[in-house]
Backbone as a printed PyTorch tensor [residue, N CA C, xyz], in Angstrom:
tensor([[[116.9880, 118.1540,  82.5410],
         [115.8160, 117.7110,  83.2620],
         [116.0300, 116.3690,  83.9800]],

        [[116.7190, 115.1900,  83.3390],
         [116.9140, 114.3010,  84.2380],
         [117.6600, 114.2410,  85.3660]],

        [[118.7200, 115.0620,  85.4570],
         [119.2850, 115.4760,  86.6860],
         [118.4950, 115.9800,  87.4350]],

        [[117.6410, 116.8030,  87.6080],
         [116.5520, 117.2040,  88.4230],
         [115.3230, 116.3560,  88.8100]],

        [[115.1200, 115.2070,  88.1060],
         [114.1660, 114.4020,  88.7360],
         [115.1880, 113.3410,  89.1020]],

        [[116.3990, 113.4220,  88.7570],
         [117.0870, 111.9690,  89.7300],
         [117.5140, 113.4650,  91.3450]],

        [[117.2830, 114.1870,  91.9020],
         [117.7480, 115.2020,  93.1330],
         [116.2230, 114.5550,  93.5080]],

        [[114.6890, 114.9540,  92.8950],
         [114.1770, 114.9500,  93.3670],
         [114.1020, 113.3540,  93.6900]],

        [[114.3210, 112.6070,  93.1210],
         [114.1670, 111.3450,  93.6170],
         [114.8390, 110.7390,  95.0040]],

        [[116.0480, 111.0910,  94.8190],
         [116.7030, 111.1720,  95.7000],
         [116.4590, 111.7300,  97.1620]],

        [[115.8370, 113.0800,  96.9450],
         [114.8560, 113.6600,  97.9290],
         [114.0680, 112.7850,  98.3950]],

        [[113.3250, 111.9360,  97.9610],
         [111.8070, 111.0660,  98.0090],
         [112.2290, 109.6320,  98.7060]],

        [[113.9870, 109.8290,  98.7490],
         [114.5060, 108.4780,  99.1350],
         [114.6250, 108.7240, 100.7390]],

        [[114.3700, 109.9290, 100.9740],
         [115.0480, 110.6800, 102.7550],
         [113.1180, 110.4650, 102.6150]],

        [[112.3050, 110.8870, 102.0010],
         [111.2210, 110.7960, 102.5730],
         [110.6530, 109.7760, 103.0800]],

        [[110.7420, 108.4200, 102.1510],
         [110.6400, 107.2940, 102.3980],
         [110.9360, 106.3210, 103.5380]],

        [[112.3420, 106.6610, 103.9530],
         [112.6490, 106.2710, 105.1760],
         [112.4410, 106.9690, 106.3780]],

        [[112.1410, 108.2250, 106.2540],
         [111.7000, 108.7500, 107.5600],
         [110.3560, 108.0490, 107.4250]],

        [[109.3730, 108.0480, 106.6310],
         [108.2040, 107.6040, 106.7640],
         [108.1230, 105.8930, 107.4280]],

        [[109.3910, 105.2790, 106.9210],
         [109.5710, 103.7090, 107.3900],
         [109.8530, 104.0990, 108.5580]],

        [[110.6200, 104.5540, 109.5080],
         [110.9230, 104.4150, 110.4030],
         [109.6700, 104.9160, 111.2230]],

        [[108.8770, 106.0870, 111.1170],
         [107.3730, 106.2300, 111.8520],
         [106.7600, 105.1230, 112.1180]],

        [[106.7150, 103.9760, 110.4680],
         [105.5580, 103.0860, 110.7340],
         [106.3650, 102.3030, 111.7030]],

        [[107.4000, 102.2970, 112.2730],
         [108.0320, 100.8790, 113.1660],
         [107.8770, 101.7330, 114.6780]],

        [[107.5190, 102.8750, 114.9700],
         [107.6600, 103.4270, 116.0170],
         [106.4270, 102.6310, 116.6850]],

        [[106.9590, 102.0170, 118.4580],
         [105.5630, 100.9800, 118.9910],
         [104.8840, 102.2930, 119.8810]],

        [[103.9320, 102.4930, 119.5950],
         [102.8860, 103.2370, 119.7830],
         [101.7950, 102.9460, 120.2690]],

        [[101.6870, 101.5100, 119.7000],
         [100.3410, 100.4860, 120.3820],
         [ 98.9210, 100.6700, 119.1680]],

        [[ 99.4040, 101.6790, 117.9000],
         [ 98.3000, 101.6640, 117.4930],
         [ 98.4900, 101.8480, 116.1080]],

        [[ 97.7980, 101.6160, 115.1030],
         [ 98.0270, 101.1940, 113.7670],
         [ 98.8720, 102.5480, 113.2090]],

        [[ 99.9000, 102.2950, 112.0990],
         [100.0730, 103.8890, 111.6050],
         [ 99.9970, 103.5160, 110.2700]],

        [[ 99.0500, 104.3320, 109.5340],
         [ 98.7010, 104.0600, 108.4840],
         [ 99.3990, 105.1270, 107.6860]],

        [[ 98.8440, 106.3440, 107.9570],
         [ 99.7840, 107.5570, 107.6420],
         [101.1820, 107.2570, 106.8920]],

        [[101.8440, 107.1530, 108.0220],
         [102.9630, 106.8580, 107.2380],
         [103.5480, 105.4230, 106.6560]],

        [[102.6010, 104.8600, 106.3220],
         [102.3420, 103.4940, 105.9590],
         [102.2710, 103.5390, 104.6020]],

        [[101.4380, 105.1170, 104.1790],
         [101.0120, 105.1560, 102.8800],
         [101.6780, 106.0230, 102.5020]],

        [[102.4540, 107.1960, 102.6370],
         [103.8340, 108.2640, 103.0660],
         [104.4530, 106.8990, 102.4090]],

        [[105.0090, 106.3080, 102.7970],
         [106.5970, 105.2610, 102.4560],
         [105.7350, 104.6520, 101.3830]],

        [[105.0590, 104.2010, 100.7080],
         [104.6530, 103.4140,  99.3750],
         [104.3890, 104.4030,  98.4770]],

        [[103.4470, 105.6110,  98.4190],
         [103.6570, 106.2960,  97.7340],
         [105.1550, 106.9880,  97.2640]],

        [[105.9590, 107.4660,  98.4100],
         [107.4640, 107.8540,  97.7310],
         [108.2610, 107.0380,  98.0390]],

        [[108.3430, 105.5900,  97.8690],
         [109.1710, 104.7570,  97.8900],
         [108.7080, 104.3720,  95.8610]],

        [[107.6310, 104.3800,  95.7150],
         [106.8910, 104.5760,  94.2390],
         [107.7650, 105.2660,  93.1810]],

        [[107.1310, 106.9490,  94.1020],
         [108.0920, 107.6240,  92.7940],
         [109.1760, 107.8660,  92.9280]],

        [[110.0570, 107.6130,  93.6710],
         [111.5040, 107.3690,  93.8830],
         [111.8450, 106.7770,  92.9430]],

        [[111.6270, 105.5480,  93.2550],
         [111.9710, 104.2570,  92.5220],
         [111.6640, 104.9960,  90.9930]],

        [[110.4630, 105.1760,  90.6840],
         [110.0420, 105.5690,  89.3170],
         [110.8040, 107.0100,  88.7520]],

        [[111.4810, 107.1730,  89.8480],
         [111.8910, 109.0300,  88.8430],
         [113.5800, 108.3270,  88.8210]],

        [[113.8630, 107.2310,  89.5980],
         [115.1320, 107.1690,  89.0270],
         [115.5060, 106.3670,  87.6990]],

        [[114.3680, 105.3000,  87.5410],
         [114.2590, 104.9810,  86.1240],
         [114.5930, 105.9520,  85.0130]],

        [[113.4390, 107.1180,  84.9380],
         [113.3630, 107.9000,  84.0210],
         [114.5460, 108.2640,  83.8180]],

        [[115.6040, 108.7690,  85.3240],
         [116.8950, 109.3440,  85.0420],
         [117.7320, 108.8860,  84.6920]],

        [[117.7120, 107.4060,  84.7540],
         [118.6020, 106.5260,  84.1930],
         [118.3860, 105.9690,  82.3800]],

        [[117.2570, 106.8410,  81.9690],
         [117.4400, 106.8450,  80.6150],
         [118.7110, 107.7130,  79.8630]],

        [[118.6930, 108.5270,  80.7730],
         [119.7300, 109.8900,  80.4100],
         [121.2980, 109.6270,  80.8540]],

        [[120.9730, 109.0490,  81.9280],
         [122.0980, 109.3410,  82.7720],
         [122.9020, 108.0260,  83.1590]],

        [[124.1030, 107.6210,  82.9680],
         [124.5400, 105.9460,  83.4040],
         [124.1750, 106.0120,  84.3120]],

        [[123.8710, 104.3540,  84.6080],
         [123.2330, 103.7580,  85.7480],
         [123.7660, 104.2450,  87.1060]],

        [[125.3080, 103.5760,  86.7600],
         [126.3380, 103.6350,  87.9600],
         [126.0780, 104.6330,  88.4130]],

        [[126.1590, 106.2130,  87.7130],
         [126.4290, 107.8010,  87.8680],
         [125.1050, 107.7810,  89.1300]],

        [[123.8090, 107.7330,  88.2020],
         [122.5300, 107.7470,  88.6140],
         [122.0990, 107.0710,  90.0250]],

        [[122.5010, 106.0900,  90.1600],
         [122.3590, 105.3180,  91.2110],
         [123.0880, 105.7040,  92.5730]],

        [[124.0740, 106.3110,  92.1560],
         [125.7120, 106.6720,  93.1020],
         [124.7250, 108.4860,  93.7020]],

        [[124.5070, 108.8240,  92.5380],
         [123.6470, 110.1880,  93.4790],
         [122.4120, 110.1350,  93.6430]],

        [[121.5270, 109.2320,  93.7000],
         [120.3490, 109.0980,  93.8950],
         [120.5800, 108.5490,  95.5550]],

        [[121.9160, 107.8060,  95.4950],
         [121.9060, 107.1370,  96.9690],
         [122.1590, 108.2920,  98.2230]],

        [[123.2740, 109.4640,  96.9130],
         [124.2050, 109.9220,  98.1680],
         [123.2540, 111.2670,  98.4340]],

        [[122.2690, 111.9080,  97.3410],
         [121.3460, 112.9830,  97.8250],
         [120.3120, 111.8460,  98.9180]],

        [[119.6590, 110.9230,  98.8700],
         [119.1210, 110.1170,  99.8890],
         [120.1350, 110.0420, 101.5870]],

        [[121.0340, 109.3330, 101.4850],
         [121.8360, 109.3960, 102.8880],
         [121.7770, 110.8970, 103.4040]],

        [[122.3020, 111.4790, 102.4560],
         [122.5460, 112.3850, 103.5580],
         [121.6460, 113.8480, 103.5850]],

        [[120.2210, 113.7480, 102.7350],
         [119.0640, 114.3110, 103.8330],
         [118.2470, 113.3300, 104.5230]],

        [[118.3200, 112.1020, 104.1830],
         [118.1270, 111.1360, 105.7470],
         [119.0000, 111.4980, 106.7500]],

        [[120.2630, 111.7760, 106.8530],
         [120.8310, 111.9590, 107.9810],
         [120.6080, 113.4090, 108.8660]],

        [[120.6970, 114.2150, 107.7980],
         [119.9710, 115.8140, 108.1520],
         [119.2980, 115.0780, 109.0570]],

        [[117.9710, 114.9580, 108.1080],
         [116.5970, 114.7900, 109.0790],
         [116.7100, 114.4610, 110.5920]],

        [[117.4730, 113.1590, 110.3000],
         [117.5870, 112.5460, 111.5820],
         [118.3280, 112.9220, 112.4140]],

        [[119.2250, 114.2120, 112.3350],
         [120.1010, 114.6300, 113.3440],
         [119.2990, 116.3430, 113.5350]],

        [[118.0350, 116.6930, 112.6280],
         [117.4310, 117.8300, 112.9870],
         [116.7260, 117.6270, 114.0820]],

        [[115.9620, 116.1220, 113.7550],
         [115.0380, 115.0900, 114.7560],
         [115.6340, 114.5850, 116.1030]],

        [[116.7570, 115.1670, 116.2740],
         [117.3770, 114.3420, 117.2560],
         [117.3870, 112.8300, 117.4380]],

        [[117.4390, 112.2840, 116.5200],
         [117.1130, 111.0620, 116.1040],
         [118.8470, 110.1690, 116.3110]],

        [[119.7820, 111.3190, 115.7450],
         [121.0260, 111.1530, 115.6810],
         [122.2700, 112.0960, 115.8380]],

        [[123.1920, 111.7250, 116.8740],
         [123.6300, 113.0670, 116.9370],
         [124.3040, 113.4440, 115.8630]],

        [[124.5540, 114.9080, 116.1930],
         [125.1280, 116.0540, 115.2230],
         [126.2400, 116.1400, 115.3560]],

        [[127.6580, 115.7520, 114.9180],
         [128.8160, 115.7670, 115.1980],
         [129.6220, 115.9320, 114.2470]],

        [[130.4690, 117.1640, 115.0910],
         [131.5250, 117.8610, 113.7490],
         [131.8020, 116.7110, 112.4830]],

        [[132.2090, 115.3270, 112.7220],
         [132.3320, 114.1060, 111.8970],
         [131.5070, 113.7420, 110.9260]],

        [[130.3700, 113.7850, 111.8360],
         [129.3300, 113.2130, 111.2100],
         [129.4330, 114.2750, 109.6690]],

        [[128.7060, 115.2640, 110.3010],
         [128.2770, 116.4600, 109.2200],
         [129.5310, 116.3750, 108.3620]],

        [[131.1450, 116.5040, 108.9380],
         [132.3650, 115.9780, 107.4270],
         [131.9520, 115.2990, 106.7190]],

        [[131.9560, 114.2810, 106.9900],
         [131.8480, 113.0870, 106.4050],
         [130.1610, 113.6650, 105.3930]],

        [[129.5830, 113.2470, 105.8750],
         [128.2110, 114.0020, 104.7620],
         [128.4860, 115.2860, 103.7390]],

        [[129.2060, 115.7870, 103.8870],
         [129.9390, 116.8040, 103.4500],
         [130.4820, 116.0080, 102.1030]],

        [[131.1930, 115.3790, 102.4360],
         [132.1890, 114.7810, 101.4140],
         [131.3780, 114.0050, 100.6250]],

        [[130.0790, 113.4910, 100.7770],
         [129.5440, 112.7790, 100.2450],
         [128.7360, 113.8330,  99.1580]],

        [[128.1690, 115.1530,  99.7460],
         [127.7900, 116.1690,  98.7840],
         [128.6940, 116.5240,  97.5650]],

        [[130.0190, 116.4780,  97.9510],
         [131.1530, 116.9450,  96.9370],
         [131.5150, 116.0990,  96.3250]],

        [[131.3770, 114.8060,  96.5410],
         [131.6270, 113.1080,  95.6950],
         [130.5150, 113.3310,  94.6410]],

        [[128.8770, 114.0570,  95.2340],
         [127.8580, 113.3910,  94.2130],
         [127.8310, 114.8650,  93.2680]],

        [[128.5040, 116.0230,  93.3120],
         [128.1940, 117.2460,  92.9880],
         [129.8360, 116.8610,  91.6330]],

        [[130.8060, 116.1870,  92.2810],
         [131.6300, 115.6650,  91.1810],
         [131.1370, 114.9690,  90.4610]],

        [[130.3200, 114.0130,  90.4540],
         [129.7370, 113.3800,  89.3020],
         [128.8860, 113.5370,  88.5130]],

        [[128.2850, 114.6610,  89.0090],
         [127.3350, 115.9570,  88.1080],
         [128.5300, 115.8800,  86.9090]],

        [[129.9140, 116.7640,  87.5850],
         [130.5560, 117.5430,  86.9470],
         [131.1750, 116.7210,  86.0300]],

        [[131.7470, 115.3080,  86.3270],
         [132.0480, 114.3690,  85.1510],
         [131.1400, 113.7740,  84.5000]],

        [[130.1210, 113.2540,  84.2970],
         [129.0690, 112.6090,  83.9000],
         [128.4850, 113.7140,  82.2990]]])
């Protein structure tokens, strides 16, 4: 179970920053929305990786909480056209899935 709320946390870490980056978009007009989007799962992020780090070493915990975060922030942002999509890019994110899916496997 703590492996599954440190994924979902991790998840909540791609939510968080897409939601930060909305509230900075100049628009000319308040964004609250995602004002309250980024505090609420910047919240339980933060709070589900605690829990997982009862279970799980810090280092381990922290190392895939970051690397499931980067790289569905980067998804996002290259679904969003936000960033391009490049054979590299997606390697490289790649490798970062198989770095944090190894430390499942040693941990």
């Amino acid at each position: 179970m703590p492996w599954i709320i440190l994924i979902f946390s991790g998840a909540l870490e791609a939510v968080w920053a897409a939601a930060l980056h909305r509230t900075s978009q100049n628009t000319g007009r308040r964004r609250i929305a995602p004002a309250a989007i980024f505090l609420v799962s910047v919240m339980a992020s933060l709070g589900g990786l605690a829990i997982a780090m009862q279970s799980i070493p810090t280092g381990t915990a922290y190392a895939v909480w970051v690397g499931v975060g980067v790289v569905l922030t980067s998804a996002y942002a290259m679904i969003t056209k936000v960033e391009p999509a490049t054979a590299g890019r997606i390697l490289l994110l790649g490798g970062i899935v198989a770095c944090v899916a190894g430390l499942k496997l040693v941990a």
